[in-house]
OpenMM code with the backbone's topology and positions (N, CA, C; nanometers):
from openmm import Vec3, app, unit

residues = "UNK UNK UNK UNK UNK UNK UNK UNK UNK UNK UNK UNK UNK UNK UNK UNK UNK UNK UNK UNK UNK UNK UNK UNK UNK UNK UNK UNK UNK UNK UNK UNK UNK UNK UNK UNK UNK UNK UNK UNK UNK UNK UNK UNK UNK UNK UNK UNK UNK UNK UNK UNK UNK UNK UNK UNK UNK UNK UNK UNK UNK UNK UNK UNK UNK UNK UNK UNK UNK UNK UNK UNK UNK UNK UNK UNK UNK UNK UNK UNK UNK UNK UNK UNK UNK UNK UNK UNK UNK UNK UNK UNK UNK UNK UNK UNK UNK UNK UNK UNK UNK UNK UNK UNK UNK UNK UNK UNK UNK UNK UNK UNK UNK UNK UNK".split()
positions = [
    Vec3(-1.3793, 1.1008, 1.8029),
    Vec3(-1.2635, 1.1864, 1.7807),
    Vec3(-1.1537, 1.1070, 1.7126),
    Vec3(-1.0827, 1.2036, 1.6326),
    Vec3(-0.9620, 1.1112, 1.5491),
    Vec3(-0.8544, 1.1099, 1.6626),
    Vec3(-0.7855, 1.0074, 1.6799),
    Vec3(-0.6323, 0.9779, 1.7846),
    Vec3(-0.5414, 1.0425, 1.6943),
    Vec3(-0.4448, 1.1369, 1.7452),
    Vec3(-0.3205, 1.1635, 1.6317),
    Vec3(-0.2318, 1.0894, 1.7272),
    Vec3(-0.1225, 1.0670, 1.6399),
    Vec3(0.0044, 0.9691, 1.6993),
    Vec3(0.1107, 1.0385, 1.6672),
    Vec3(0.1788, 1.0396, 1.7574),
    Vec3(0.3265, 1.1480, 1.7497),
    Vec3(0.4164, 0.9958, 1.7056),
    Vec3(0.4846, 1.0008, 1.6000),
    Vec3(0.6442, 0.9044, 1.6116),
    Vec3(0.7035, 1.0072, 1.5996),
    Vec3(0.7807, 1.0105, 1.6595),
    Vec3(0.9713, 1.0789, 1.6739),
    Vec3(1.0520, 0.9566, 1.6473),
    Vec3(1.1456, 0.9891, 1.5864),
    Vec3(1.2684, 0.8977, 1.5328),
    Vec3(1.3607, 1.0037, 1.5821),
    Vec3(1.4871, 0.8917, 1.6495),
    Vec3(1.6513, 0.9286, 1.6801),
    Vec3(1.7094, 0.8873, 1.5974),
    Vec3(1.7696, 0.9274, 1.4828),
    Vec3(1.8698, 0.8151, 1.4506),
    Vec3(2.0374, 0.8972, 1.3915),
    Vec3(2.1176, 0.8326, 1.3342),
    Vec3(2.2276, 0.8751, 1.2833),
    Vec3(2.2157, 0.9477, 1.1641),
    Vec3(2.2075, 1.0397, 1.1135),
    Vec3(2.1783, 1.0962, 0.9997),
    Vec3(2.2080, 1.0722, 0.8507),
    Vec3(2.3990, 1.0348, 0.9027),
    Vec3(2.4622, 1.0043, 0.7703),
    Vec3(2.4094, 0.8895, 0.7560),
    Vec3(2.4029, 0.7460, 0.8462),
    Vec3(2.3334, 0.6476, 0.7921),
    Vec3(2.2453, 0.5808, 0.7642),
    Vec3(2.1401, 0.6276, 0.8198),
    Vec3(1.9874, 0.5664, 0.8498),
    Vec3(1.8747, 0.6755, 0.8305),
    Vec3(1.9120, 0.7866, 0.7002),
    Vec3(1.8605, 0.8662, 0.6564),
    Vec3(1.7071, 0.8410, 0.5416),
    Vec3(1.8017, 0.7288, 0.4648),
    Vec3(1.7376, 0.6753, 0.3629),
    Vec3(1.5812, 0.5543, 0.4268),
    Vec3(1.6578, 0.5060, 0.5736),
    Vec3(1.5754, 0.4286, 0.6806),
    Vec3(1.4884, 0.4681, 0.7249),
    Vec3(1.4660, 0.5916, 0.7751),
    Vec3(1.3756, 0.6894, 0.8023),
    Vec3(1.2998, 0.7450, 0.6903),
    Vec3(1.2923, 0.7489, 0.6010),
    Vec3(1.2727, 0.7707, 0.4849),
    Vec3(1.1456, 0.6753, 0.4572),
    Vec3(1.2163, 0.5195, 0.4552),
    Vec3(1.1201, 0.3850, 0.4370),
    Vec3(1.0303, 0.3621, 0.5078),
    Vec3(1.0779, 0.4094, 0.6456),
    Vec3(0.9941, 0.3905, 0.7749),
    Vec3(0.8676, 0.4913, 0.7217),
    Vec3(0.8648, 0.6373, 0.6963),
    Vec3(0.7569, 0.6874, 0.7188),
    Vec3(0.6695, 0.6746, 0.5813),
    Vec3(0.7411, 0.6101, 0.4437),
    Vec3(0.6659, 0.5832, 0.3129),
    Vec3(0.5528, 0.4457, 0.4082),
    Vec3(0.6475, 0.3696, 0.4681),
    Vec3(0.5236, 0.2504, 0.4700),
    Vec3(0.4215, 0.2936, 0.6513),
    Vec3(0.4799, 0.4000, 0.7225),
    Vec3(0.3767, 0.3971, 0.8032),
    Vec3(0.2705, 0.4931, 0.7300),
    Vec3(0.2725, 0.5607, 0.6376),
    Vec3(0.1908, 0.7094, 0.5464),
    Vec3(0.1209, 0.5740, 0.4741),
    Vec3(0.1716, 0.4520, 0.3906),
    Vec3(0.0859, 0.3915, 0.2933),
    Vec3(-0.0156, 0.3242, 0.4154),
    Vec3(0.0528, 0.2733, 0.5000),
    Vec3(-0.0760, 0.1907, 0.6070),
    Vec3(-0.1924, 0.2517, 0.6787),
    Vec3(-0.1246, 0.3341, 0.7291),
    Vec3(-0.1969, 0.4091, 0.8651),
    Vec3(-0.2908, 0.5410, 0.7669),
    Vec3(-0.2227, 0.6140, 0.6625),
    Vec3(-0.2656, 0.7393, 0.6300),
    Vec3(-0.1808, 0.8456, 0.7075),
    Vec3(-0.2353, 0.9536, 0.6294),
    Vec3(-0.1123, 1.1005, 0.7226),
    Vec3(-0.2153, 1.1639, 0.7759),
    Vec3(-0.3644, 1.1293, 0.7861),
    Vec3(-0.4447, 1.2345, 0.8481),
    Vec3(-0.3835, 1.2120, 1.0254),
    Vec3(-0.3835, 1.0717, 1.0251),
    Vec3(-0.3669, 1.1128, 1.2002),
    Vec3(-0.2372, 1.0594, 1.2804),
    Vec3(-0.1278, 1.0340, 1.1598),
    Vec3(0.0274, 1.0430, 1.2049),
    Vec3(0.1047, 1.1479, 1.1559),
    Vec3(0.1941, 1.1872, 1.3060),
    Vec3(0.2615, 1.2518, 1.2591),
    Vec3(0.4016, 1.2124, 1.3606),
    Vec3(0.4903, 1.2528, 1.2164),
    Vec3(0.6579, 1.2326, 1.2331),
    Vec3(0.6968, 1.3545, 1.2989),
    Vec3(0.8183, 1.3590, 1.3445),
    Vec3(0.9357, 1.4321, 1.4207),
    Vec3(1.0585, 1.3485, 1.4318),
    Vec3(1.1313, 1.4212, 1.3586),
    Vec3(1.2572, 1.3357, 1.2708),
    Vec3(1.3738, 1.4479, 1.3456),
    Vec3(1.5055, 1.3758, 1.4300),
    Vec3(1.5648, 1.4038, 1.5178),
    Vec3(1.7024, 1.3416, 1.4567),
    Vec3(1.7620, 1.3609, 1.3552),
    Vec3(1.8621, 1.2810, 1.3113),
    Vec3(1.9759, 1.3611, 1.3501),
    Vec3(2.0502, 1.2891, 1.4144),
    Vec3(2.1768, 1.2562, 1.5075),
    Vec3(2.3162, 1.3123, 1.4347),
    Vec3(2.4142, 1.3801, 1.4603),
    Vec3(2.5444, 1.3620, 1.4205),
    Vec3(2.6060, 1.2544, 1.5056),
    Vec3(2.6965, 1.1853, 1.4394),
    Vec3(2.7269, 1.0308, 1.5462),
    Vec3(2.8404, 1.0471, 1.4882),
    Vec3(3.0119, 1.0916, 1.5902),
    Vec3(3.1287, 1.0119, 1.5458),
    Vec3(3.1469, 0.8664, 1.5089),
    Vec3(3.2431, 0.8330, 1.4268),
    Vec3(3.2836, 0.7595, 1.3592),
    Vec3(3.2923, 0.6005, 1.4567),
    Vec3(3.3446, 0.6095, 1.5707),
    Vec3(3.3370, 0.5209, 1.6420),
    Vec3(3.2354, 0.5219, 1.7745),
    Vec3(3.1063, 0.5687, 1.7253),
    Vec3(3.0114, 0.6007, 1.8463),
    Vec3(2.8980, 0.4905, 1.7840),
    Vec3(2.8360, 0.4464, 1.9050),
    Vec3(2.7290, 0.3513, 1.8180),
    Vec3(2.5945, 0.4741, 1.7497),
    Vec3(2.5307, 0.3770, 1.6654),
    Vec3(2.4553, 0.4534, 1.5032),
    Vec3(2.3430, 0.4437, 1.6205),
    Vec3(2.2490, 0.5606, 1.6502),
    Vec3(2.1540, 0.5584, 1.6749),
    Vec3(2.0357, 0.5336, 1.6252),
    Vec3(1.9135, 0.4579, 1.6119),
    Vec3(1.8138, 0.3839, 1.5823),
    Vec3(1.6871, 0.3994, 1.6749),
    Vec3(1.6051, 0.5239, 1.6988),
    Vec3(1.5202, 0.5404, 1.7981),
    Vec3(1.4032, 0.5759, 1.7186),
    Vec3(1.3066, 0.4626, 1.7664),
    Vec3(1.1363, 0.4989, 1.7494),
    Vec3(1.0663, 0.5208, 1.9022),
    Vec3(1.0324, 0.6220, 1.8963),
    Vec3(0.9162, 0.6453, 2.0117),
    Vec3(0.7434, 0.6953, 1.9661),
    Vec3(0.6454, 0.6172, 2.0211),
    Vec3(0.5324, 0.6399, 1.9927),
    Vec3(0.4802, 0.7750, 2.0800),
    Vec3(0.4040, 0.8322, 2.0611),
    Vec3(0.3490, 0.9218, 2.1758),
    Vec3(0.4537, 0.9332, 2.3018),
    Vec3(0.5830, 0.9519, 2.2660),
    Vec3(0.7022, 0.9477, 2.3651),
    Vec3(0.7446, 0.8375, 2.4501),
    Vec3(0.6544, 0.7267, 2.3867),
    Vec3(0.7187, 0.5679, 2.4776),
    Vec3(0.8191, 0.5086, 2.3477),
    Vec3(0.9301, 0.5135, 2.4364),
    Vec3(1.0313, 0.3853, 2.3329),
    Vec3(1.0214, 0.2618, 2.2854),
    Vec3(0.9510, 0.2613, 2.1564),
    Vec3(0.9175, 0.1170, 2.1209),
    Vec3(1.0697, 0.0512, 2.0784),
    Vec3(1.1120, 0.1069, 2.0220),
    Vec3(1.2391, 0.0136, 1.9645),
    Vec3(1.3361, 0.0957, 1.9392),
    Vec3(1.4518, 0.0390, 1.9826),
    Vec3(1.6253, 0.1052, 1.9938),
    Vec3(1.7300, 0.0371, 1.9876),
    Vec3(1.8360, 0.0224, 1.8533),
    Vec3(1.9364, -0.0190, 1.8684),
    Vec3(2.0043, 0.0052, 1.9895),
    Vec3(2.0539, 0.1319, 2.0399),
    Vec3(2.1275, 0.1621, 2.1404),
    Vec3(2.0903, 0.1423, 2.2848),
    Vec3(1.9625, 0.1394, 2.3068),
    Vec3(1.8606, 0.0538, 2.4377),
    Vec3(1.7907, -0.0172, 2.4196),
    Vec3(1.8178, -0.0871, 2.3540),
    Vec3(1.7177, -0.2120, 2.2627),
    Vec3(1.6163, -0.2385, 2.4156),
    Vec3(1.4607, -0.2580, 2.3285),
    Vec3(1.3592, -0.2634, 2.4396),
    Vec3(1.3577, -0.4217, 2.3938),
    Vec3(1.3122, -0.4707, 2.2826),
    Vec3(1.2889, -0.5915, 2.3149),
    Vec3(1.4263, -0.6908, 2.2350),
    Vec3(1.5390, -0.6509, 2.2814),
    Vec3(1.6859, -0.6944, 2.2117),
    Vec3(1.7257, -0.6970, 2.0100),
    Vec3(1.6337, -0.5434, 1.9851),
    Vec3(1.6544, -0.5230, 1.9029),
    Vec3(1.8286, -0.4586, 1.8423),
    Vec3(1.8604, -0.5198, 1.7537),
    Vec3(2.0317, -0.4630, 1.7719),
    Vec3(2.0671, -0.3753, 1.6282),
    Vec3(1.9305, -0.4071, 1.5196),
    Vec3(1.9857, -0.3016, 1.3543),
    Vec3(1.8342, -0.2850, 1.3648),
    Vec3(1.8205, -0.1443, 1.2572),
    Vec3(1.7298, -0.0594, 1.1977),
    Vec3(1.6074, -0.2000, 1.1846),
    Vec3(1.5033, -0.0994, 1.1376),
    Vec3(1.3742, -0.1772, 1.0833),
    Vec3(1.4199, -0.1155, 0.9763),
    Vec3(1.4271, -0.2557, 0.8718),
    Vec3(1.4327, -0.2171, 0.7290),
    Vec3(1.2975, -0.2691, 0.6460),
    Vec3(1.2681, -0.2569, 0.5154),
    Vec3(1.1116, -0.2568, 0.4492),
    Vec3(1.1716, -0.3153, 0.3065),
    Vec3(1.2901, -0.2824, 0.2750),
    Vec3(1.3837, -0.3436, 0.1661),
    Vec3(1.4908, -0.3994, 0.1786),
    Vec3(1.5064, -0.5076, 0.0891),
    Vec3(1.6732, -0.5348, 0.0923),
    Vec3(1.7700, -0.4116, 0.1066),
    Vec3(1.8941, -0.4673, 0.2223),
    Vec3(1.9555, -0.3441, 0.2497),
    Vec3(2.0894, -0.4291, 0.1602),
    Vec3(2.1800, -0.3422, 0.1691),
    Vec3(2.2781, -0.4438, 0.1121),
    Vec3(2.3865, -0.4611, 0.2533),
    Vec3(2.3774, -0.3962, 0.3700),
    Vec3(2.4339, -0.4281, 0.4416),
    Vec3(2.3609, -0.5445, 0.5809),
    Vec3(2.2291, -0.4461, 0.5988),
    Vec3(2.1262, -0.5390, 0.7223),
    Vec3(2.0287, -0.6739, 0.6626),
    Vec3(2.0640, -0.6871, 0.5042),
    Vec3(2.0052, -0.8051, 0.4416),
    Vec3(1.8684, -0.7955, 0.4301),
    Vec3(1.8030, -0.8874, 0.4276),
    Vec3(1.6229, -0.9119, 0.4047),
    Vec3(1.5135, -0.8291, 0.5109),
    Vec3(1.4155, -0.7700, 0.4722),
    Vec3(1.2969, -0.7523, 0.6214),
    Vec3(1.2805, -0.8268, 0.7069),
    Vec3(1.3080, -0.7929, 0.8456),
    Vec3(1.2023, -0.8730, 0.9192),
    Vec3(1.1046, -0.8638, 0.9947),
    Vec3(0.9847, -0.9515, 0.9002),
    Vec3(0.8566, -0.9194, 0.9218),
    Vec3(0.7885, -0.9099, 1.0445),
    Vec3(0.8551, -0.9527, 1.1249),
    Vec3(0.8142, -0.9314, 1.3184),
    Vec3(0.8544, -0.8172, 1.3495),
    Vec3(0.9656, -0.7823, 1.3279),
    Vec3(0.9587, -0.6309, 1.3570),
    Vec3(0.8861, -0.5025, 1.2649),
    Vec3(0.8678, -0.5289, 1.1522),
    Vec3(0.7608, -0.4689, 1.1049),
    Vec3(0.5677, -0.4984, 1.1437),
    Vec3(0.5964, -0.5786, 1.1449),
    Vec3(0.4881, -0.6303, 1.2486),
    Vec3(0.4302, -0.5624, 1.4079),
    Vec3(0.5527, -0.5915, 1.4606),
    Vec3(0.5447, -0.5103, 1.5672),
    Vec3(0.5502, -0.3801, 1.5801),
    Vec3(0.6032, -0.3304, 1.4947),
    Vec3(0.5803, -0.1624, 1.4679),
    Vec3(0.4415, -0.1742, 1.3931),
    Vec3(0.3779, -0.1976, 1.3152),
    Vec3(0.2232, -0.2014, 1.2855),
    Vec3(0.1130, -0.1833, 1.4073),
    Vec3(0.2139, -0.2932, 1.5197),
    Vec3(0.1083, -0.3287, 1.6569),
    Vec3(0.0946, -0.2204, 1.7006),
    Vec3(0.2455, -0.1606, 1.7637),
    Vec3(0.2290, -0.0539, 1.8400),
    Vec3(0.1555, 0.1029, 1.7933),
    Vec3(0.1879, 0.0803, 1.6476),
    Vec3(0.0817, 0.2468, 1.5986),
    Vec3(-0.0386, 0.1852, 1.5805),
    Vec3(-0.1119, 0.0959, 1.5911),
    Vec3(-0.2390, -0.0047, 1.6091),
    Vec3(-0.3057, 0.0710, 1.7361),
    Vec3(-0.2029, 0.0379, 1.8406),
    Vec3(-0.2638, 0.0532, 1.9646),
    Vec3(-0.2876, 0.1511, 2.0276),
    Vec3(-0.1420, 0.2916, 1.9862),
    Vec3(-0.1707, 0.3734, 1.9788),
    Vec3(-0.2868, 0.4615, 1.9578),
    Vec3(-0.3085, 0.4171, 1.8189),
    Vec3(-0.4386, 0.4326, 1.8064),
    Vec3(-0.6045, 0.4069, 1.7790),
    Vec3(-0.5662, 0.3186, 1.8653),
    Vec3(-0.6851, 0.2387, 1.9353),
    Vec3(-0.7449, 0.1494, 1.8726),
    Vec3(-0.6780, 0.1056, 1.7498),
    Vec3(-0.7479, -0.0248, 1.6510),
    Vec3(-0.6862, -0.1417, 1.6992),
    Vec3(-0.8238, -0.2237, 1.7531),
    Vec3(-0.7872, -0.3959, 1.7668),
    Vec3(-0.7347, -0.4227, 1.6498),
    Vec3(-0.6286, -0.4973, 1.6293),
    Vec3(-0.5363, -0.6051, 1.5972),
    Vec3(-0.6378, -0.7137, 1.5212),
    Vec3(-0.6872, -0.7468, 1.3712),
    Vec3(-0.7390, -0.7790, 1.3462),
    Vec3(-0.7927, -0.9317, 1.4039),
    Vec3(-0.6863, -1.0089, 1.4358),
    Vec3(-0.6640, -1.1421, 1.5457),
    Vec3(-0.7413, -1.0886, 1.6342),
    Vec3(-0.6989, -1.0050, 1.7019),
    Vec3(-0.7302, -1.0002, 1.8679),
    Vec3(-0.8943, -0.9391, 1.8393),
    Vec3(-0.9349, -0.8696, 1.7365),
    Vec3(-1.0859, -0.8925, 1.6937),
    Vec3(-1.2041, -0.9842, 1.7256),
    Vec3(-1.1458, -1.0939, 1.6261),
    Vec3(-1.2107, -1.2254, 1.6060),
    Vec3(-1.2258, -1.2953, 1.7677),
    Vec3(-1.1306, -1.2738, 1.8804),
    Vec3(-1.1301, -1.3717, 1.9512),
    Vec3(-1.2467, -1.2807, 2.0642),
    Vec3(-1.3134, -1.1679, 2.0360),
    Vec3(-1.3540, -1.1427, 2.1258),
    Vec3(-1.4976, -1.1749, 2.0715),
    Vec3(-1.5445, -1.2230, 1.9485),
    Vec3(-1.6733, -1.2734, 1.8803),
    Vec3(-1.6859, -1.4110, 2.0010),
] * unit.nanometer
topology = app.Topology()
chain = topology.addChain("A")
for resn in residues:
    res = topology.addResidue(resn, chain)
    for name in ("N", "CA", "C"):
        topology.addAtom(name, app.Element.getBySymbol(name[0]), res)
């Protein structure tokens, strides 16, 4: 049977529109769209409210500016931003892992070590 994978994204609309955007071009080029699917939840956020930044897999919170799970504090970006600067590849990484596991593909590493 094929696994489908729910991501839902929280985020701020006015700013992390274009973010959400990047996010689902590079999870559609990796994964494919047969068995992900988005639900895009973008936020109105006053001016002095913190910018919301929410990925959830199959409804578990992988990563959140505003509840940061593993002390994540800005967006996953895929391009130079001109404000959040360069990618970083661990957190793209780690978002790879978790829709990996989701749906049920060993981790090409974690493969090899079971030969």
């Amino acid at each position: 049977t094929n696994k489908k994978v729910l991501i839902e994204t929280i985020y701020c609309g006015s700013w992390f529109n274009g973010l959400i955007i990047q996010l689902q071009e590079h999870v559609f080029d990796k994964f494919g769209t047969s068995s992900i699917e988005f639900n895009n939840h973008p936020q109105k956020v006053e001016k002095d409210q913190p910018k919301p930044y929410i990925i959830k897999i199959n409804g578990e919170i992988i990563y959140s500016t505003t509840e940061p799970v593993n002390g994540e504090k800005v967006p996953i970006i895929f391009k130079d931003h001109k404000y959040f600067g360069k990618p970083n590849n661990n957190n793209i990484e780690y978002l790879d892992k978790k829709i990996n596991d989701a749906l049920g593909i060993a981790d090409s590493n974690e493969a090899c070590e079971h030969w």
